[in-house]
C-alpha positions as CSV (number, residue, x, y, z in Angstrom):
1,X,53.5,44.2,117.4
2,X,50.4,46.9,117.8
3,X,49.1,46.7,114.7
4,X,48.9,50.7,114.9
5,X,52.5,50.8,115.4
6,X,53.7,50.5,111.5
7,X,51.1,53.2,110.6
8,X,52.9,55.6,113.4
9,X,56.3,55.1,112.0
10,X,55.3,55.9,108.4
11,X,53.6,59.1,109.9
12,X,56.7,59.6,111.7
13,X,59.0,58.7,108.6
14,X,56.8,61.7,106.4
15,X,57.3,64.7,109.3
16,X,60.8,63.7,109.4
17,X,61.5,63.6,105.7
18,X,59.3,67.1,105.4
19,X,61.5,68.7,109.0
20,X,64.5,68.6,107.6
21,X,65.1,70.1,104.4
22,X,63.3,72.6,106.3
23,X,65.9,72.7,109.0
24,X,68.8,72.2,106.2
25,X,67.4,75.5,103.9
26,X,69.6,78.5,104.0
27,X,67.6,81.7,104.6
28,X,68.8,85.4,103.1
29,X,68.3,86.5,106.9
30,X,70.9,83.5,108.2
31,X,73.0,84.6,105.2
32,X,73.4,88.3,106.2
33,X,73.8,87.4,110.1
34,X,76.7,84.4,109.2
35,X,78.8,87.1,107.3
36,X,78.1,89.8,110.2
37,X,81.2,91.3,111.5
38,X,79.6,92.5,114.5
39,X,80.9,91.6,118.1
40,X,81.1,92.4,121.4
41,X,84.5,90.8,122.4
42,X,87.5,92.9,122.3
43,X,90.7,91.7,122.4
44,X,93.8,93.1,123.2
45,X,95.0,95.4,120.3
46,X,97.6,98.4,119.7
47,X,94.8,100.8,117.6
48,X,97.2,102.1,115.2
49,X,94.8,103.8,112.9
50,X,92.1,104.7,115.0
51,X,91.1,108.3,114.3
52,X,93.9,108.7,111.4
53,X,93.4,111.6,109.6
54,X,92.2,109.6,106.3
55,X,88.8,109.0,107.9
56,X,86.8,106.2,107.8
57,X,86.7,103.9,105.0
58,X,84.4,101.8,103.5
59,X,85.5,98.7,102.6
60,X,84.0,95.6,101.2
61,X,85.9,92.4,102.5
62,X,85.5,88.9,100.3
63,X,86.6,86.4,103.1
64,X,87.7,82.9,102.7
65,X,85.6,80.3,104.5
66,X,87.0,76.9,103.4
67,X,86.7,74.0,101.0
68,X,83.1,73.7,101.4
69,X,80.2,74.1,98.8
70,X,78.0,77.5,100.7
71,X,75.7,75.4,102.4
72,X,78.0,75.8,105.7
73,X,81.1,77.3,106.7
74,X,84.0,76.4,108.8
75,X,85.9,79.8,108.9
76,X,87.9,79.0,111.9
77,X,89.6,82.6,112.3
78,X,88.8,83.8,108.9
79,X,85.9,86.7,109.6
80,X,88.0,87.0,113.3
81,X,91.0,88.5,111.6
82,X,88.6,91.2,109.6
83,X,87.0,92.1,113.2
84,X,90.8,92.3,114.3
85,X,91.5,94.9,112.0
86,X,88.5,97.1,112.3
87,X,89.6,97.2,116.3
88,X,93.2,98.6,114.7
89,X,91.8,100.9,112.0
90,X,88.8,103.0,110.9
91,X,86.7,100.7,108.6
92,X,83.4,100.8,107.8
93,X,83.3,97.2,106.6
94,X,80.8,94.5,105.5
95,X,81.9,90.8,104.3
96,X,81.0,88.3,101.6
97,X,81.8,84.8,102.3
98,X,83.5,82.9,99.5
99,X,84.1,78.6,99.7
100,X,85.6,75.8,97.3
101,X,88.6,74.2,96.4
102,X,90.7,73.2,93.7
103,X,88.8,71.7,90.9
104,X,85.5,72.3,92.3
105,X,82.8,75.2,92.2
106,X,83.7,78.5,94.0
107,X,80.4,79.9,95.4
108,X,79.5,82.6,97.8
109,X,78.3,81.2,101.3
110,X,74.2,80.6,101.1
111,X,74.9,79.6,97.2
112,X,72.7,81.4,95.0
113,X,71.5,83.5,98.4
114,X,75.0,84.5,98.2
115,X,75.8,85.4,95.4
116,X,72.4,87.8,95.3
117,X,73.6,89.7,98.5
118,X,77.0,90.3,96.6
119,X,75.2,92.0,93.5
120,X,73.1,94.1,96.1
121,X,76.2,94.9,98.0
122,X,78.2,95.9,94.7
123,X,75.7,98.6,93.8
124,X,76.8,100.6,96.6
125,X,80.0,102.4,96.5
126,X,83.3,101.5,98.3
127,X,86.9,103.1,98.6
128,X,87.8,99.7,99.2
129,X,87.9,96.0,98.6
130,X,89.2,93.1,100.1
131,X,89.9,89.7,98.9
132,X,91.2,87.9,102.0
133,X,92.6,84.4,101.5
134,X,91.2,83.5,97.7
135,X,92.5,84.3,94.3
136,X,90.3,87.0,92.5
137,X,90.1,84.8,89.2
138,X,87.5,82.2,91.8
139,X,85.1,84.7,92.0
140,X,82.6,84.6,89.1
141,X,83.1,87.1,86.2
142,X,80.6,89.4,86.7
143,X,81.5,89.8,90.6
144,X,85.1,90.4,89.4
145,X,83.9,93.0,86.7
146,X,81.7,95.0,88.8
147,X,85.1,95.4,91.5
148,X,87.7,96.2,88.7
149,X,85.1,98.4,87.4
150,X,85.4,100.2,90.9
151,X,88.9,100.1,91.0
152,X,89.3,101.6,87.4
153,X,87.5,104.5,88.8
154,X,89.5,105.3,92.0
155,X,88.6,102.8,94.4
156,X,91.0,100.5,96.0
157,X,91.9,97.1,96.1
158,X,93.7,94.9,98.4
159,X,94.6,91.5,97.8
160,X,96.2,88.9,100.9
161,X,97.5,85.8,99.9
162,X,96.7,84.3,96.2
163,X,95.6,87.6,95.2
164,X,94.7,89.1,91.3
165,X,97.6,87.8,89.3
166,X,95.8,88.3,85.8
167,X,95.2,92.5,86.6
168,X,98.3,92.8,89.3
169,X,101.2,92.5,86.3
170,X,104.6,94.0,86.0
171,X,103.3,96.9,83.6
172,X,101.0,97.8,86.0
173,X,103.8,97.8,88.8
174,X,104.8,101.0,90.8
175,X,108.5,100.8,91.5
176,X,110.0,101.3,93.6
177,X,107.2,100.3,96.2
178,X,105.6,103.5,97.8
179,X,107.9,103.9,101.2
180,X,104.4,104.4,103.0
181,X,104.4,100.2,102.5
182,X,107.8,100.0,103.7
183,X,109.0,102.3,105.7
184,X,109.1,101.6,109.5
185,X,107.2,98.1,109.5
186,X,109.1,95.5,111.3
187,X,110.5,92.6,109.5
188,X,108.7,89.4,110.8
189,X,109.8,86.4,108.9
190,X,113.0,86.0,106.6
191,X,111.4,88.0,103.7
192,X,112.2,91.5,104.2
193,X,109.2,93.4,103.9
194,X,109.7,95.2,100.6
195,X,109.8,91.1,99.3
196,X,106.3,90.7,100.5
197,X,104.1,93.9,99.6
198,X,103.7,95.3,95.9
199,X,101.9,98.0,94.2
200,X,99.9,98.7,91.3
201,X,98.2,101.1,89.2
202,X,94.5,100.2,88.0
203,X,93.3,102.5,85.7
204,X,92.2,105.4,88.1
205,X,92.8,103.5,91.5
206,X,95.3,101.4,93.6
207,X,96.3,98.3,94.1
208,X,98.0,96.3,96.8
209,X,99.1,92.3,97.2
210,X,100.5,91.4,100.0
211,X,102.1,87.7,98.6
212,X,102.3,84.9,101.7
213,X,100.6,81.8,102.6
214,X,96.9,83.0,104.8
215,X,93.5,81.8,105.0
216,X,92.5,85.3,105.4
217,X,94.4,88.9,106.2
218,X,97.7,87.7,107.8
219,X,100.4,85.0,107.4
220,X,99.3,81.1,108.6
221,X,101.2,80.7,111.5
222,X,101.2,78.5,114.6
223,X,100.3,79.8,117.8
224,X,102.8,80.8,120.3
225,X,103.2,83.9,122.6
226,X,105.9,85.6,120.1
227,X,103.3,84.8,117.3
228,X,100.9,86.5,119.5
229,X,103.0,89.4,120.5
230,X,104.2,89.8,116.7
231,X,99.8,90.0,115.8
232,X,99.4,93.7,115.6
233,X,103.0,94.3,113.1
234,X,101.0,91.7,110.9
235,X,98.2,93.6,110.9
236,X,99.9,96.9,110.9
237,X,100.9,95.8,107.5
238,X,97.5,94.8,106.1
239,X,95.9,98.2,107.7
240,X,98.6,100.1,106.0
241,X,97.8,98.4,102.8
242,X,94.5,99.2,103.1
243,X,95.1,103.2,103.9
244,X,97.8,103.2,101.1
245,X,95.1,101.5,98.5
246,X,92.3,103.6,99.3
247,X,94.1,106.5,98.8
248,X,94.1,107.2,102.6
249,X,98.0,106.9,103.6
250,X,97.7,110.7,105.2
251,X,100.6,113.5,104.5
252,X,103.2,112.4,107.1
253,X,105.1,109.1,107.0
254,X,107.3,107.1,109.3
255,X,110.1,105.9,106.8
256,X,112.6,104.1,109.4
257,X,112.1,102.8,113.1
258,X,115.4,102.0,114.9
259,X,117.4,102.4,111.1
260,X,117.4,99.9,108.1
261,X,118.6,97.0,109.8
262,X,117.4,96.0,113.7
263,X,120.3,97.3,115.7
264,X,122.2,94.9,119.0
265,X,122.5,97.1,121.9
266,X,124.1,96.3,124.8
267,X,122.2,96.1,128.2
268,X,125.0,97.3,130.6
269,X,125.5,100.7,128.7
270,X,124.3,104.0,129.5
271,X,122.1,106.4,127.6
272,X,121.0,103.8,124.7
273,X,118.8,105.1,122.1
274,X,117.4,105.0,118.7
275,X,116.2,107.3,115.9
276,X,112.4,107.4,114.1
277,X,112.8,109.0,110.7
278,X,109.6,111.1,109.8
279,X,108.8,112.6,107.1
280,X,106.0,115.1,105.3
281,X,104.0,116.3,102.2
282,X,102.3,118.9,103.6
283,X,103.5,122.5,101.9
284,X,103.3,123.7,105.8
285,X,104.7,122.8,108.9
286,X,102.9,121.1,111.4
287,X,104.0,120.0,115.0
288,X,102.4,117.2,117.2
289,X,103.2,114.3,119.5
290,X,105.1,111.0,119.5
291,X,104.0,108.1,121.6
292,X,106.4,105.3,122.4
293,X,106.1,101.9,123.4
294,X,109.0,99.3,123.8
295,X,107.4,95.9,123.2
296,X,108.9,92.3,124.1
297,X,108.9,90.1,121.0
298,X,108.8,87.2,123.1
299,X,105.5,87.6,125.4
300,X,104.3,90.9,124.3
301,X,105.3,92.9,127.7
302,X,105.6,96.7,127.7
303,X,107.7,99.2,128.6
304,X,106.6,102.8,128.6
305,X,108.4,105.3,126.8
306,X,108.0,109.2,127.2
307,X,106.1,111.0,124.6
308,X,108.5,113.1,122.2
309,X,107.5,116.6,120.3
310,X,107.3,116.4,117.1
311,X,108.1,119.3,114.4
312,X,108.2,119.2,111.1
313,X,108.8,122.0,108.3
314,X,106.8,122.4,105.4
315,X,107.9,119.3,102.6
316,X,110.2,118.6,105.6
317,X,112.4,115.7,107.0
318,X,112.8,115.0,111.0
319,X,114.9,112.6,112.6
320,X,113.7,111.6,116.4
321,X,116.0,110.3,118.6
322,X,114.4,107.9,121.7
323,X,115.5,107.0,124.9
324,X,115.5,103.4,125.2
325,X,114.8,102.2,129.0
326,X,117.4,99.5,130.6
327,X,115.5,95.7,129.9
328,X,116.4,92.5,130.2
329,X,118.2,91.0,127.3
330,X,116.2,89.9,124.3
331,X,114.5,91.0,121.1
332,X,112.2,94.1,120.8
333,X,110.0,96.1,119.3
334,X,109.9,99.7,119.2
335,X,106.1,101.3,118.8
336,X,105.3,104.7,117.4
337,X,102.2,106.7,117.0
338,X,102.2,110.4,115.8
339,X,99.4,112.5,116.9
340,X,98.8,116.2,115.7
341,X,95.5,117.9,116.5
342,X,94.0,116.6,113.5
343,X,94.6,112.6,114.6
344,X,96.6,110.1,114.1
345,X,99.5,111.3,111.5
346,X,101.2,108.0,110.9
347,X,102.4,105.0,112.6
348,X,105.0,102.6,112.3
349,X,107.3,100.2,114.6
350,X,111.3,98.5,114.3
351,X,113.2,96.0,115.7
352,X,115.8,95.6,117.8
353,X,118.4,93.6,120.3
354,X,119.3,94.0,123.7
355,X,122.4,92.2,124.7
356,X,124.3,91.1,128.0
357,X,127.0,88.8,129.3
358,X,125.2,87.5,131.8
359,X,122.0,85.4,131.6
360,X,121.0,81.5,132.1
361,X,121.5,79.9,128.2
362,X,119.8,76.8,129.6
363,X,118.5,74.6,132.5
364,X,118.4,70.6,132.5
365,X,116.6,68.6,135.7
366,X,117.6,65.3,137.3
367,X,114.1,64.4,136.5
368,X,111.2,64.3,134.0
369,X,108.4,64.4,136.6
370,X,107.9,64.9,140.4
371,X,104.9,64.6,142.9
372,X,103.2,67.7,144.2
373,X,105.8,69.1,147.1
374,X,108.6,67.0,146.2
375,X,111.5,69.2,145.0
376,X,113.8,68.6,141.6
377,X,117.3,70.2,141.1
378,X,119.9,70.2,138.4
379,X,122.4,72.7,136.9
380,X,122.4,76.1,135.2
381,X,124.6,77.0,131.8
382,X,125.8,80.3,131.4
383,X,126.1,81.6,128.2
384,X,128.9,83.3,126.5
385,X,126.8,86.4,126.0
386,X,123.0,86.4,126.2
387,X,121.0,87.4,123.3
């Protein structure tokens, strides 16, 4: 061996041991641009908030990154699901990113780095906070005190998933639940949705728990293109939330979309329709404009509807009724958007059935597999009636 050889190595051994906790050390810089929610990539969306008449507001999200100690994150499509919503609704929003795990430390991604940047960001004020995918009681106690002192001042809070059990308690329930949380948001899972949303009093402000099983703003669910299609009700939901915490919800409301339960209509009829029931606080009238959308719940494919007038009297009640175009048999959605001169009024969506008699119930092949240009046959099963 060179005899300069082992002197190179222990050289070498002293950069490398010197390199990397250089490499491994978490910056304040790399802290602020990890929980960015900046980004260029837009995805397909329904905006049902943008330009509401609440205005903007400034919200403060505490995001869920994973069962990791803040030195690095896996957050998957934790901070996505915030971006998500600010494409539906008017946010002004910044992120702190929150780790552990059972029977371990909670800390703030960037540790110590972390937790700093939450102080700093605390001082300012918000009309809202977030805590997406974590129960409140992880944070540490002086993060959670300088929220709920917020909150007890008129600020709102919104809480997905494990949420703030030891401040969200029965006394501090409003029943029943405001119909703004309700009211013309499509039911999604078995759980109707007055099951899964609650409301709360905090001192001066307003609170909101929407109670299922998420990493972040909306339900843990396994891809498929009805998942995908049902994306924007889910986070119709959380935005409404939000509005109704913040003190935002507006002065009109959509309280039903195609009635109280989804309605079966049948495909060969003619002249099938459905009713939107709107209501309004405002001590005048006020007139403006509905836009319609049917929506597949199985692939997301639209079907334009006509716009319809709106009017409503002062403290009034309207009920609209809505064409509904001839589709193939399946399940639905019904989207609405009312726009006055002022914005977006409110928004809201139901579901419903289209039925026929005929239809293909299932196909089976005389084969599992064939060779490109070879042809495979087998027979068709009508269905009783097609749902």
């Amino acid at each position: 061996m060179n005899r300069w050889t082992p002197v190179f190595l222990a050289s070498l051994l002293i950069v490398v041991a010197g390199v990397i906790p250089a490499l491994a050390a978490t910056n304040a810089q790399e802290v602020d641009e990890a929980s960015s929610l900046q980004s260029d990539l837009v995805t397909p969306h329904k905006p049902w908030g943008q330009g509401h008449v609440g205005g903007r507001v400034k919200t403060l999200f505490f995001i869920y990154t994973g069962a990791y100690a803040g030195e690095w994150e896996d957050p998957r499509s934790s901070v996505r699901e915030v971006v998500e919503l600010n494409q539906r609704f008017d946010l002004d929003a910044e992120a702190l990113l929150f780790c552990g795990k059972a029977g371990s430390e909670w800390v703030f991604h960037g540790q110590k780095l972390g937790e700093q940047r939450a102080e700093r960001l605390l001082k300012k004020n918000y009309d809202l906070y977030v805590l997406a995918g974590f129960a409140m009681s992880n944070l540490p106690a002086k993060i959670q005190y300088l929220i709920l002192k917020e909150v007890a001042d008129g600020a709102g809070l919104l809480c997905c998933g494990p949420g703030a059990g030891e401040y969200m308690v029965d006394r501090r329930k409003i029943a029943p639940t405001p119909g703004f949380l309700t009211g013309g948001v499509p039911q999604l899972r078995e759980a109707p949705v007055a099951d899964v949303v609650s409301a709360y009093q905090l001192g001066e402000g307003r609170g909101a728990w929407l109670r299922y099983g998420t990493r972040s703003l909306v339900p843990n669910n396994t891809f498929s293109p009805s998942e995908q299609a049902a994306y924007d009700y889910h986070m119709m939901l959380v935005g409404r939330a939000a509005l109704w915490a913040a003190g935002r919800e507006g002065d009109l409301s959509i309280d039903a979309v195609m009635g109280d339960q989804p309605p079966t209509l049948d495909r060969t009829a003619q002249g099938n329709s459905g009713e939107i029931a709107i209501s309004s606080t405002l001590d005048r009238a006020i007139e403006g404009t509905a836009q319609l959308e049917l929506r597949r719940a199985a692939d997301g494919v639209k079907y334009a509807i006509d716009a319809q007038p709106v009017a409503l009297a002062a403290l009034g009640q309207a009920n609209l009724t809505v064409p509904i175009p001839q589709v193939p048999a399946g399940d639905y959605f019904l989207d609405v958007i009312v726009r006055s001169k002022r914005g977006i009024e409110t928004f809201g969506a139901g579901a419903l059935t289209v039925a026929s008699d005929f239809g293909v119930e299932a196909v089976s092949v005389d084969s599992s597999f064939v060779e490109v240009g070879e042809s495979i046959s087998g027979p068709s099963h009508p269905p009783a009636r097609l749902i």
